[in-house]
PQR file of N, CA, C, O and H, with PARSE charges and radii, in Angstrom:
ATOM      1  N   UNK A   1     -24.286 -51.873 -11.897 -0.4000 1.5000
ATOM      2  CA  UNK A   1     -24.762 -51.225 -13.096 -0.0000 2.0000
ATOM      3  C   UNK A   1     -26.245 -51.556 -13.251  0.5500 1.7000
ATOM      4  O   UNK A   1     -26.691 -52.668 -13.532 -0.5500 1.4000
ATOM      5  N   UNK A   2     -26.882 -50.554 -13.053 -0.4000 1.5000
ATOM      6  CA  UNK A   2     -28.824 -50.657 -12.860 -0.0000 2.0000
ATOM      7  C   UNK A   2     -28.772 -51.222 -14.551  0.5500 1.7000
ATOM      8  O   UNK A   2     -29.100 -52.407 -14.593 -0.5500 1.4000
ATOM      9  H   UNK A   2     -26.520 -49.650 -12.824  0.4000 1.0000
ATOM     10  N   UNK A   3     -28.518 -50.784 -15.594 -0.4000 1.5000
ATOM     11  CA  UNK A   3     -29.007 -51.084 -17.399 -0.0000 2.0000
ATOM     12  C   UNK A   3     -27.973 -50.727 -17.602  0.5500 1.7000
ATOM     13  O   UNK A   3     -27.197 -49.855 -17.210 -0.5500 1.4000
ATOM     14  H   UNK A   3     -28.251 -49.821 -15.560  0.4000 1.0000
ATOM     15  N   UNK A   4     -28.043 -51.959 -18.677 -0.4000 1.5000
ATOM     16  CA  UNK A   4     -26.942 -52.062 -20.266 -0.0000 2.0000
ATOM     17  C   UNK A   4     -27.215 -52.408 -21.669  0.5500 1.7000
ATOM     18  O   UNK A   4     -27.601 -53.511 -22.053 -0.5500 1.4000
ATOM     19  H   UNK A   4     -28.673 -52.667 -18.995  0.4000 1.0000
ATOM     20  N   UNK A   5     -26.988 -51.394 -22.393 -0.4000 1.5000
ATOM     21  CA  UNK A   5     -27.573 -51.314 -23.817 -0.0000 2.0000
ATOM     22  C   UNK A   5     -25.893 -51.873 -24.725  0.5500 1.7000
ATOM     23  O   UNK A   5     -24.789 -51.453 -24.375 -0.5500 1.4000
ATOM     24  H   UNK A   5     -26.674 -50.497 -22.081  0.4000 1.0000
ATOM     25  N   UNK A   6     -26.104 -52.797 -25.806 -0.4000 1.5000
ATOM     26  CA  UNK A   6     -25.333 -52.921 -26.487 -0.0000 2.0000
ATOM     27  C   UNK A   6     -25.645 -52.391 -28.241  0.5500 1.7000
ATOM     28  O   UNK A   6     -26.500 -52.809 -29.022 -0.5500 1.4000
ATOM     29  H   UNK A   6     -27.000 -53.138 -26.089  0.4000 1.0000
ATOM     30  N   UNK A   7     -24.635 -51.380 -28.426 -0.4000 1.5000
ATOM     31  CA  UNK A   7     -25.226 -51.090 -29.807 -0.0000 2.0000
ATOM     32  C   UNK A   7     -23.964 -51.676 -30.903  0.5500 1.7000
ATOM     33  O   UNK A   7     -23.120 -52.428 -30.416 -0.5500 1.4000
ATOM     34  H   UNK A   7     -23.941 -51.041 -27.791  0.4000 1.0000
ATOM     35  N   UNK A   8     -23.882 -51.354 -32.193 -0.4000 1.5000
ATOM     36  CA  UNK A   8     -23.056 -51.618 -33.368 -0.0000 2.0000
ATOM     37  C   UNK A   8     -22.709 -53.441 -33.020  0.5500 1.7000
ATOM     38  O   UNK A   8     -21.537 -53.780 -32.854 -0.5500 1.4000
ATOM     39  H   UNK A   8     -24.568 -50.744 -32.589  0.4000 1.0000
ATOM     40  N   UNK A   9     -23.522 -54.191 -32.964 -0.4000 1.5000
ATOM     41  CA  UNK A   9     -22.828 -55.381 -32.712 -0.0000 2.0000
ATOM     42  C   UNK A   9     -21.603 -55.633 -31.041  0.5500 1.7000
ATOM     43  O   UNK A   9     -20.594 -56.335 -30.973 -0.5500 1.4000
ATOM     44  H   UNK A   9     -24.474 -53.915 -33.100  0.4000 1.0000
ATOM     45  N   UNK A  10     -22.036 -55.035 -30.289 -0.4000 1.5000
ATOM     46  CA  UNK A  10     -21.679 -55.404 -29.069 -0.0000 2.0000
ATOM     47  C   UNK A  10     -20.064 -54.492 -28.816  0.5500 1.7000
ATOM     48  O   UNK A  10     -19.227 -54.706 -27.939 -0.5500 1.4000
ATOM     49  H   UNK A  10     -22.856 -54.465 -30.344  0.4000 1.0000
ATOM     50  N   UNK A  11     -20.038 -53.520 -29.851 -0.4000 1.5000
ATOM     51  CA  UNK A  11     -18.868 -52.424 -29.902 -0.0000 2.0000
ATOM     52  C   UNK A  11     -18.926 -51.298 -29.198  0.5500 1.7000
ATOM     53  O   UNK A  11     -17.925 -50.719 -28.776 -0.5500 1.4000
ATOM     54  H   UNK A  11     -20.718 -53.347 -30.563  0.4000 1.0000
ATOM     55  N   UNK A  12     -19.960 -50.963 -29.048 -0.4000 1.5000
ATOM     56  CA  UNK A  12     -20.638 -49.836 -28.799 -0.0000 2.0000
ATOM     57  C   UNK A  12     -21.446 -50.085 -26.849  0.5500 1.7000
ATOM     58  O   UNK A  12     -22.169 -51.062 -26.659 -0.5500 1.4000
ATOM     59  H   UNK A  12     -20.773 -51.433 -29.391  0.4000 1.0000
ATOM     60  N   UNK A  13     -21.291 -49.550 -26.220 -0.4000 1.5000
ATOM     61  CA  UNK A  13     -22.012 -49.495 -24.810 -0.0000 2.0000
ATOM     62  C   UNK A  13     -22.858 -48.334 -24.422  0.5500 1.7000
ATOM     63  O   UNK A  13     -22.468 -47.189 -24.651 -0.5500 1.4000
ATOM     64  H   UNK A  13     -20.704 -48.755 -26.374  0.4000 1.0000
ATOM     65  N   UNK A  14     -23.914 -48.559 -23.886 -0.4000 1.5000
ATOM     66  CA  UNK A  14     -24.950 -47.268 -23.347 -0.0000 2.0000
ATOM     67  C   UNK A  14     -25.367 -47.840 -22.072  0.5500 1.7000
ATOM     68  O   UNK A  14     -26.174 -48.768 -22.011 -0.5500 1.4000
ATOM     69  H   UNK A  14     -24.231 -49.489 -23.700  0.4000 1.0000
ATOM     70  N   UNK A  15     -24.766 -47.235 -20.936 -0.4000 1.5000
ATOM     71  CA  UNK A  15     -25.209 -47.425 -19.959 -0.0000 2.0000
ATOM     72  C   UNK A  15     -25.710 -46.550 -18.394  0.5500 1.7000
ATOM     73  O   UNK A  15     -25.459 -45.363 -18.186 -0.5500 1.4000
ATOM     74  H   UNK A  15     -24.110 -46.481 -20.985  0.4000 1.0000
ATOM     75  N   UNK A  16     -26.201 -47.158 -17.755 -0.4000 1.5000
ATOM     76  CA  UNK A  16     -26.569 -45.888 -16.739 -0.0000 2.0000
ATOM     77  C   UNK A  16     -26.241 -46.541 -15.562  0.5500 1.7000
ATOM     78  O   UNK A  16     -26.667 -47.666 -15.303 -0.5500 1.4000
ATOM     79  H   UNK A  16     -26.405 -48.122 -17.924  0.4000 1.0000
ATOM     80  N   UNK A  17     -25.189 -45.628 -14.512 -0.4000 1.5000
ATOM     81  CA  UNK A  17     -25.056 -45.914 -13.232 -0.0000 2.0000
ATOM     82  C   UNK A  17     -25.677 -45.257 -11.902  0.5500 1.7000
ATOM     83  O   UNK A  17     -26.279 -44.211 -11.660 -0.5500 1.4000
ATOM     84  H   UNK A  17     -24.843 -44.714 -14.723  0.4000 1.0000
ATOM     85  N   UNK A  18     -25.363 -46.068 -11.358 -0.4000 1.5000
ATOM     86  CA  UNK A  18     -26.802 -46.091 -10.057 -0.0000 2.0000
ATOM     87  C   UNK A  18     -27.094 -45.004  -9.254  0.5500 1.7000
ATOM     88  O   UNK A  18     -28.022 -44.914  -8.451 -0.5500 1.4000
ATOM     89  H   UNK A  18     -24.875 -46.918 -11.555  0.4000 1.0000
ATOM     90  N   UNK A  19     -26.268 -44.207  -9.512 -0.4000 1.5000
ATOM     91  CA  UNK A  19     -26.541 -42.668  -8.828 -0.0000 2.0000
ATOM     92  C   UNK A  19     -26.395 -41.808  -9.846  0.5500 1.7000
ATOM     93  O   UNK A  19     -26.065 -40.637  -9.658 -0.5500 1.4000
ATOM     94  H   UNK A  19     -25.514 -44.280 -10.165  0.4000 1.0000
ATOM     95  N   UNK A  20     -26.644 -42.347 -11.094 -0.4000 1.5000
ATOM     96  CA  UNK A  20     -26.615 -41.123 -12.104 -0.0000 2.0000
ATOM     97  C   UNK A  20     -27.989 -40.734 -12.762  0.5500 1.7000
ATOM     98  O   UNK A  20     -28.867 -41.565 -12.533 -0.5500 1.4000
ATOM     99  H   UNK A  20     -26.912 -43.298 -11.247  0.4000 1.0000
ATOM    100  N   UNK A  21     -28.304 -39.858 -13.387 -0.4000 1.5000
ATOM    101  CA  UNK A  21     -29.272 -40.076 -14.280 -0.0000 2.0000
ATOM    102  C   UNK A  21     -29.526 -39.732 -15.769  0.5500 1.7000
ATOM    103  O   UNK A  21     -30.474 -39.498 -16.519 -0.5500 1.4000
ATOM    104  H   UNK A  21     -27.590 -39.183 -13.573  0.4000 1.0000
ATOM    105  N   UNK A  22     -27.951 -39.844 -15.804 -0.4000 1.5000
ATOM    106  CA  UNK A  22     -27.514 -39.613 -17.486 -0.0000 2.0000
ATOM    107  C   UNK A  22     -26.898 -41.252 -18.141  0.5500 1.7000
ATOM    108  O   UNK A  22     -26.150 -42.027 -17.546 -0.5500 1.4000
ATOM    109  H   UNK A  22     -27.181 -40.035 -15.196  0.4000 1.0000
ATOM    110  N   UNK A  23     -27.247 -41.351 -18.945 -0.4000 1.5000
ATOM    111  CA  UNK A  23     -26.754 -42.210 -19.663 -0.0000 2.0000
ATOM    112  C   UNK A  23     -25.465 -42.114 -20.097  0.5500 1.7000
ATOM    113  O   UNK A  23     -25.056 -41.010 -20.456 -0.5500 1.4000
ATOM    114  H   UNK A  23     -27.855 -40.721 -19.428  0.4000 1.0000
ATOM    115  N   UNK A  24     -24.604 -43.262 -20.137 -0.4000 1.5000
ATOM    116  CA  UNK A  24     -22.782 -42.993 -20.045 -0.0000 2.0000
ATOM    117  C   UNK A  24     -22.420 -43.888 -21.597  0.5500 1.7000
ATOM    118  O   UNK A  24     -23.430 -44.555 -21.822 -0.5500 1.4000
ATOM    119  H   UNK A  24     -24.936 -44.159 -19.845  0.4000 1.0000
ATOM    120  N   UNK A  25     -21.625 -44.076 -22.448 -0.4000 1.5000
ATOM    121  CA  UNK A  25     -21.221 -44.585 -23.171 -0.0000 2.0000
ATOM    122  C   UNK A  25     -19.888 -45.300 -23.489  0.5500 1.7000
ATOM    123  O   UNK A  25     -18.944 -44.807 -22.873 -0.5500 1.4000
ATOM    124  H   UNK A  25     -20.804 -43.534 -22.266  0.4000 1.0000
ATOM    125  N   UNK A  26     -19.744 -45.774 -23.857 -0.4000 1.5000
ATOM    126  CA  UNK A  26     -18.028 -46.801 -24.148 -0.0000 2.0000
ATOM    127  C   UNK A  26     -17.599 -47.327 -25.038  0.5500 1.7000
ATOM    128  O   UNK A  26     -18.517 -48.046 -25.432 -0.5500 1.4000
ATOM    129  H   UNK A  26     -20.511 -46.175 -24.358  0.4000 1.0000
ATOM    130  N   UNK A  27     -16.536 -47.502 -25.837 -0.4000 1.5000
ATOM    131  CA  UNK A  27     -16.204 -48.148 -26.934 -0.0000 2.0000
ATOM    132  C   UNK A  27     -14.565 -48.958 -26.245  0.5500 1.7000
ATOM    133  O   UNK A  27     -13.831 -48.351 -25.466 -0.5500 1.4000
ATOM    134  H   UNK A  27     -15.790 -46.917 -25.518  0.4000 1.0000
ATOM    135  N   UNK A  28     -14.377 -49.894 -26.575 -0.4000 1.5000
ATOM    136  CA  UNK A  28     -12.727 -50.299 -26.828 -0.0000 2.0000
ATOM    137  C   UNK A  28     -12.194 -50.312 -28.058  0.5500 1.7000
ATOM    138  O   UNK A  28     -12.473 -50.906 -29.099 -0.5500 1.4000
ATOM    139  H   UNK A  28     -14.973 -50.387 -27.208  0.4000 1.0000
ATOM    140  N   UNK A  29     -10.978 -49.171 -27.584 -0.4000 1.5000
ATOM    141  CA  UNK A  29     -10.419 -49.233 -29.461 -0.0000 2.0000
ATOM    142  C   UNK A  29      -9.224 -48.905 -28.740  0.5500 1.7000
ATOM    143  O   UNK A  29      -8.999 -48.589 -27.572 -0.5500 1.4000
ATOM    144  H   UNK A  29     -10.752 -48.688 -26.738  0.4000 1.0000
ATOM    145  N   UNK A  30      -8.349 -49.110 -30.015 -0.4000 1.5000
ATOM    146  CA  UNK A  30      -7.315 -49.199 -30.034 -0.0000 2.0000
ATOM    147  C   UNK A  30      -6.312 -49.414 -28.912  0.5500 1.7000
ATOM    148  O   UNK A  30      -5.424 -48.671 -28.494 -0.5500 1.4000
ATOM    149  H   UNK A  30      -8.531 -49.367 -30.964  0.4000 1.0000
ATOM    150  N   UNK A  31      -6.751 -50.817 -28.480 -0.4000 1.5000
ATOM    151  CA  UNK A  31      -6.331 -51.016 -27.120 -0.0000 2.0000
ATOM    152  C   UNK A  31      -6.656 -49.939 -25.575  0.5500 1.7000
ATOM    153  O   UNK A  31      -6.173 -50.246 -24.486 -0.5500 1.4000
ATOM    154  H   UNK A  31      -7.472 -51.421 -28.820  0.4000 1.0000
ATOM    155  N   UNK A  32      -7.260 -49.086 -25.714 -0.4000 1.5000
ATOM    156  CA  UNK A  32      -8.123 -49.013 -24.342 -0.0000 2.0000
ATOM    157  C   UNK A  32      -9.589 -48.431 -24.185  0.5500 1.7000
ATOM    158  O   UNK A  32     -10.181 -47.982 -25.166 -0.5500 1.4000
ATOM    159  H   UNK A  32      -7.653 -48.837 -26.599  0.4000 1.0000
ATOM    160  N   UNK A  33     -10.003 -48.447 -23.263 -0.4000 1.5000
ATOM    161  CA  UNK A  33     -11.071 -48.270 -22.807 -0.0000 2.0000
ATOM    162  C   UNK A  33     -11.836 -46.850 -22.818  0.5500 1.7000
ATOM    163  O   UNK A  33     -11.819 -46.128 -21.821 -0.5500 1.4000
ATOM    164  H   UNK A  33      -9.522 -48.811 -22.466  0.4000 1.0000
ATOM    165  N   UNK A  34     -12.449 -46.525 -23.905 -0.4000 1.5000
ATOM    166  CA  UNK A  34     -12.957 -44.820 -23.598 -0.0000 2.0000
ATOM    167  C   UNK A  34     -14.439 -44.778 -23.000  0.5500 1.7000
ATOM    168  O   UNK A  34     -15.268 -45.686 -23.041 -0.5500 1.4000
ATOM    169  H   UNK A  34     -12.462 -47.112 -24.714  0.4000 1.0000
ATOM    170  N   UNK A  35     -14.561 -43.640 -22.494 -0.4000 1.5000
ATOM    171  CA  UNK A  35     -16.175 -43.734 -21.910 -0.0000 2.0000
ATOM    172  C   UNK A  35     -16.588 -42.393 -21.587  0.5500 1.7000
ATOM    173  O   UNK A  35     -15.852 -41.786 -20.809 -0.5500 1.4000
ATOM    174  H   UNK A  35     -13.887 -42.902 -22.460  0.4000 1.0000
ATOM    175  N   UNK A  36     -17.774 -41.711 -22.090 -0.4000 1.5000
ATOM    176  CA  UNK A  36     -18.219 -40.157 -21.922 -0.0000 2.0000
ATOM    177  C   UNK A  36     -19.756 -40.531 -21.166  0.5500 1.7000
ATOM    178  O   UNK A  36     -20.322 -41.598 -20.932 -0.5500 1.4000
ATOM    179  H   UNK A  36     -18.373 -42.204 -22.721  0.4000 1.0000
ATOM    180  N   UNK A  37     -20.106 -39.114 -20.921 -0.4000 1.5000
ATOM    181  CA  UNK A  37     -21.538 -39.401 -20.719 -0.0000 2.0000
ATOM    182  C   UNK A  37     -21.837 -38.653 -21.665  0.5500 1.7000
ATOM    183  O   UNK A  37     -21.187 -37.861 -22.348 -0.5500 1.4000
ATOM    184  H   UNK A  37     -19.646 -38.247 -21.110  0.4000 1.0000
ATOM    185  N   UNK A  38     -23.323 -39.108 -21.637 -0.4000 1.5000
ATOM    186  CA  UNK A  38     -24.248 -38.646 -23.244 -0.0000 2.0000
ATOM    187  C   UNK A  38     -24.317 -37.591 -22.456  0.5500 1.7000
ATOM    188  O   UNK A  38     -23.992 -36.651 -23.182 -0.5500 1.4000
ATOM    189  H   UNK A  38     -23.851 -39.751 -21.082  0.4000 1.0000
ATOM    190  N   UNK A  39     -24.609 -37.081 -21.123 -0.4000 1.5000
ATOM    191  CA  UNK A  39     -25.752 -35.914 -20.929 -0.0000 2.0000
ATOM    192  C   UNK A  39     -27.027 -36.190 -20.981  0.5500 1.7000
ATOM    193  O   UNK A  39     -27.737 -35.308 -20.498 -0.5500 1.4000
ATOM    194  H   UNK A  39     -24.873 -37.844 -20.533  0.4000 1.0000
ATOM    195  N   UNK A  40     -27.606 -37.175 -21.429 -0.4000 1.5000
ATOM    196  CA  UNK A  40     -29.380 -37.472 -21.648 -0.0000 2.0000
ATOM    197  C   UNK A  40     -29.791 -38.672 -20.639  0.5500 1.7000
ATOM    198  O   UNK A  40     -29.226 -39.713 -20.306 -0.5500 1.4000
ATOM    199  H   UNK A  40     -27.028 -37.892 -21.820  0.4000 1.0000
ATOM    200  N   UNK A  41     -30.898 -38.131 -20.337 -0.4000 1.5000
ATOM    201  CA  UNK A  41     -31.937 -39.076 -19.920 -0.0000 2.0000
ATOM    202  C   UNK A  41     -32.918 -39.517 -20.384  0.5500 1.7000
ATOM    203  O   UNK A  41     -33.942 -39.975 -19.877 -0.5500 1.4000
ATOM    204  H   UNK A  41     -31.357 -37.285 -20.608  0.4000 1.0000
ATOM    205  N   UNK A  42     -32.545 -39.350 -21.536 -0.4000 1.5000
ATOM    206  CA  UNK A  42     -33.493 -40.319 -22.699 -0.0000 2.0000
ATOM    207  C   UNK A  42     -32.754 -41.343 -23.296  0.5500 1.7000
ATOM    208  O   UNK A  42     -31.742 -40.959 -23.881 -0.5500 1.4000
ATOM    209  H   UNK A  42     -31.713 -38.978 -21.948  0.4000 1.0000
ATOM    210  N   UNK A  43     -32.946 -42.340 -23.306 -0.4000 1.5000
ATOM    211  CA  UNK A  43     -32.373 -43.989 -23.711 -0.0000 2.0000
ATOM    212  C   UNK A  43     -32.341 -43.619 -25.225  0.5500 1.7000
ATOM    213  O   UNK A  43     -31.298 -43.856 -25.835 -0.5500 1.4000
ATOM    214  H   UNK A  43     -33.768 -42.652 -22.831  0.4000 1.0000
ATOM    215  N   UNK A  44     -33.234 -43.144 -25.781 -0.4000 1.5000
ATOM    216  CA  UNK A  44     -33.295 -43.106 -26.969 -0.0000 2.0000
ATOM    217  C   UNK A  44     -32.348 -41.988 -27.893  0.5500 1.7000
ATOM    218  O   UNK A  44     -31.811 -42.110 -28.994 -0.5500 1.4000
ATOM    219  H   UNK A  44     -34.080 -42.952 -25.285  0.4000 1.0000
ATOM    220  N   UNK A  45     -32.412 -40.659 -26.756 -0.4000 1.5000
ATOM    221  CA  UNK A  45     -31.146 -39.734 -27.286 -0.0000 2.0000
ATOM    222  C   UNK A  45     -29.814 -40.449 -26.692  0.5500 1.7000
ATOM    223  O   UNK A  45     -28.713 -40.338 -27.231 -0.5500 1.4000
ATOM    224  H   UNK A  45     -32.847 -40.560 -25.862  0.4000 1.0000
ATOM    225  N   UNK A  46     -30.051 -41.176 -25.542 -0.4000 1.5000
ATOM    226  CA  UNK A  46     -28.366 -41.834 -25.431 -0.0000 2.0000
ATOM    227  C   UNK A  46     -27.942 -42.270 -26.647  0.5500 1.7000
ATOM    228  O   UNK A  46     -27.038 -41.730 -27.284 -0.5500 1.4000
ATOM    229  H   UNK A  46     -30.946 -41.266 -25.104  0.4000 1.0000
ATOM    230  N   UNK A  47     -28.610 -43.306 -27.025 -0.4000 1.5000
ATOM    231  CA  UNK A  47     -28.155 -44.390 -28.539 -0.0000 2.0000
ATOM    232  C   UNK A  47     -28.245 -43.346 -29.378  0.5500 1.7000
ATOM    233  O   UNK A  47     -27.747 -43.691 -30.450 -0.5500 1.4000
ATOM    234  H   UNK A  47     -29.344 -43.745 -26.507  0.4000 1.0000
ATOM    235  N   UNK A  48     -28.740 -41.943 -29.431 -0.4000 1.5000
ATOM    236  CA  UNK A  48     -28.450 -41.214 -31.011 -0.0000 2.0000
ATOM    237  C   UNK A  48     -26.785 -40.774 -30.895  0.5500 1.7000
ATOM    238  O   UNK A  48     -25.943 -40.831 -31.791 -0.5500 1.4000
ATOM    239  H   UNK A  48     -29.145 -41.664 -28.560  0.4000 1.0000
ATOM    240  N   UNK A  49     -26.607 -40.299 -29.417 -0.4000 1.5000
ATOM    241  CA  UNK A  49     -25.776 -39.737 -28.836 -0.0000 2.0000
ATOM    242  C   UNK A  49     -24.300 -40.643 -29.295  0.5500 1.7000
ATOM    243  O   UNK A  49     -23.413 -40.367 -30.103 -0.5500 1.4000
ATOM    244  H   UNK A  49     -27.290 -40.253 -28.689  0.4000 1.0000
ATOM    245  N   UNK A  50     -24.425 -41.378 -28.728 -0.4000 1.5000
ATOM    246  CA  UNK A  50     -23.448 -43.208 -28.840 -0.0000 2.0000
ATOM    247  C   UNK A  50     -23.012 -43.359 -30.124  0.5500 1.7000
ATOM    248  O   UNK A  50     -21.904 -43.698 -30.541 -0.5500 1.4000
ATOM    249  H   UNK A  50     -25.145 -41.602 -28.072  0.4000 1.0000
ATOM    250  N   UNK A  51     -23.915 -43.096 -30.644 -0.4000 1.5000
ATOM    251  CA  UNK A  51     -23.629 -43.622 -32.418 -0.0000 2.0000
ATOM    252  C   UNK A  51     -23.188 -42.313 -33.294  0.5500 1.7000
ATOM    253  O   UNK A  51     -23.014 -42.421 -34.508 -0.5500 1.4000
ATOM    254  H   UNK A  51     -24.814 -42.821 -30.305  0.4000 1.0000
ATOM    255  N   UNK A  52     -23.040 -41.245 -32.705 -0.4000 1.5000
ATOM    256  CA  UNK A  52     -22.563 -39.841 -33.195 -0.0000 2.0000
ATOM    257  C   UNK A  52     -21.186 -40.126 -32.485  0.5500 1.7000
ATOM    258  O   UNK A  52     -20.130 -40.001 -33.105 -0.5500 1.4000
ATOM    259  H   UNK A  52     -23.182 -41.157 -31.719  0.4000 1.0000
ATOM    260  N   UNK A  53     -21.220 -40.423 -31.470 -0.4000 1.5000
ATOM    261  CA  UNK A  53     -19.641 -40.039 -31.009 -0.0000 2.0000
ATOM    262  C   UNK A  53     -18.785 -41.563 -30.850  0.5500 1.7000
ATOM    263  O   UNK A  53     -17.961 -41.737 -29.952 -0.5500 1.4000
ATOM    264  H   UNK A  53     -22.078 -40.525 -30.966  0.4000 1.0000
ATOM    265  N   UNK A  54     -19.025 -42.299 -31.566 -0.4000 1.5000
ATOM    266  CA  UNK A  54     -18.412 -43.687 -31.642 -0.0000 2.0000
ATOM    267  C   UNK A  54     -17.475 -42.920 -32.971  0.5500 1.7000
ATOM    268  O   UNK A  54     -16.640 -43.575 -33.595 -0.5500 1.4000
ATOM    269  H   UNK A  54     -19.694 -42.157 -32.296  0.4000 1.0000
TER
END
């Protein structure tokens, strides 16, 4: 994993993998693991992105 962003107190994940060039996101709830991609290659629309769909 090239970068890892932690948002909402360490609930929230924004991250980018090494052959991608979109930023990916993650939450754990309710016992499992979800994860989308933002679509953006902006760090900054990832985290708007992240925090809309958390």
């Amino acid at each position: 994993m090239a970068a890892h962003h932690e948002l909402m107190g360490g609930k929230l994940h924004v991250y980018k993998r090494e052959n991608s060039t979109y930023w990916q996101c993650s939450t754990f709830l309710g016992g499992k693991n979800h994860r989308v991609s933002t679509k953006e290659d902006s760090l900054a629309l990832a985290k708007d992105f992240a925090e809309d769909w958390s």
